[in-house]
Every structure is written in structure tokens, then in C-alpha cells.
N, C-alpha and C positions, 0 to 999 in steps of 0.2 A: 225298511229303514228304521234306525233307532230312533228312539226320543230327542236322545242328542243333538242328533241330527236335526229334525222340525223344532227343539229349540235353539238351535244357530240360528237357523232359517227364518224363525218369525225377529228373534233378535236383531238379526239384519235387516232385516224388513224394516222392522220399528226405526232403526236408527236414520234406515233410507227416507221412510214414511215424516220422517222430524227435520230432513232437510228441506224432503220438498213440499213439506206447510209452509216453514221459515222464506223457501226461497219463493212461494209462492205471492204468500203475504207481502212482500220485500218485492216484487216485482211485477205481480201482475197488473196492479194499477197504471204502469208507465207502458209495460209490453204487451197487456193482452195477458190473457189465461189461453195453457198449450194442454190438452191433455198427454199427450206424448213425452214431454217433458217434465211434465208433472211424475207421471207411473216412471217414468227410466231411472229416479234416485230408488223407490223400493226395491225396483228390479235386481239395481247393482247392489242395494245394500243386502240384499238377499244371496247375492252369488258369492261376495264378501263373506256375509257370515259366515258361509257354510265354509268356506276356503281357512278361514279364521280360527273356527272350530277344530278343523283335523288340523289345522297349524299348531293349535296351543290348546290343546284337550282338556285343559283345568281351570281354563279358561270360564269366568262368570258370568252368564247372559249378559249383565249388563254390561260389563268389558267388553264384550263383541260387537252390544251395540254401538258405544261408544268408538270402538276403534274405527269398527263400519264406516262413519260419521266421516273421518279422515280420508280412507282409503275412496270413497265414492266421490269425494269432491275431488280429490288428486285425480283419478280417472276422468272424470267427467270434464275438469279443465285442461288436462291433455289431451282428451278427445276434440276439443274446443282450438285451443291452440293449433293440432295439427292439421285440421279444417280448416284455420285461416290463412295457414301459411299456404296451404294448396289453391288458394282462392274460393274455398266451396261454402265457406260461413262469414259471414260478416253478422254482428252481436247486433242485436234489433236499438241498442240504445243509440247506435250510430244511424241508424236510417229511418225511427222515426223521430215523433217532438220530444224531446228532452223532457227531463225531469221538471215535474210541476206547470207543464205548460209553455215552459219559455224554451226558445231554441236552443240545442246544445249545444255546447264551442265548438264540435266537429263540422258542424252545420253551418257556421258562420265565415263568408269571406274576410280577411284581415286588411 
């Protein structure tokens, strides 16, 4: 495989690797640390990449990482979405304690 190639790939990586610090940071405090869902944004930002790459061949690592960035959250919240409509996911923010300790308005009779 060329170089091109493992550099899409780690490009990807990185881009994927940058969401799921952010998302990690951003939500492990309320839901628990996953390692599963942690590694799934480099995974995708890696398969991205490399699809990215022979997409757009003149394309500058950093561009790929950055598009990566897009394309794995669109994935990853459609994946999401159509797991909920099938009833197979419900978001952890719904079924445990809310943010900061107080109960969430989903949690609350009216």
C-alpha cells in the first residue's frame, strides 16, 4: 500500500481520535467512560479517511482530517437515530441522573 494511503489513514484516525477526546471529556462525567465507544470515532475516522483520500487525491492531510471530523459524526448519529427508532438504543442521558446531579426533565412526572 502507498504512503498516501497510511497517510489518509492515520489523518483519519487523528480526526476520529479528536472527537472522541472532546466527546469523551463532554460526557463521561454524566454517562460513564465506554471504551467501545470511545475507539468506534477513530475507527470511523480511519475508514473515512481512506475513502476521502481516493475521493479527493490532492487532498491535504489536514483536510481529511477535518472533513473526517464531519463525516464520522453524521455516521455515528445516524447509526444512533436508527437504533432508536427500532427501539434497540435509548441515550444513557435519558435513563440515568441528569446533568450535575439533579434529575433530568425526562425523569420527572408533570
Amino acid at each position: 500500500m502507498s504512503d498516501r494511503f497510511w497517510g489518509n489513514l492515520a489523518a483519519g484516525f487523528l480526526g476520529g481520535l479528536l472527537v472522541a477526546i472532546g466527546g469523551a471529556f463532554k460526557d463521561a462525567p454524566y454517562e460513564g467512560f465506554d471504551p467501545a465507544t470511545f475507539w468506534r470515532s477513530p475507527a470511523l475516522g480511519a475508514f473515512w479517511g481512506v475513502v476521502l483520500g481516493e475521493a479527493f487525491r490532492g487532498a491535504s492531510y489536514p483536510l481529511i482530517g477535518l472533513s473526517t471530523i464531519g463525516l464520522e459524526r453524521v455516521t455515528v448519529e445516524t447509526l444512533k437515530l436508527g437504533r432508536a427508532r427500532a427501539g434497540l438504543y435509548v441515550p444513557s442521558k435519558f435513563t440515568d441522573v441528569g446533568e450535575w446531579g439533579r434529575t433530568h426533565w425526562s425523569q420527572t412526572n408533570p
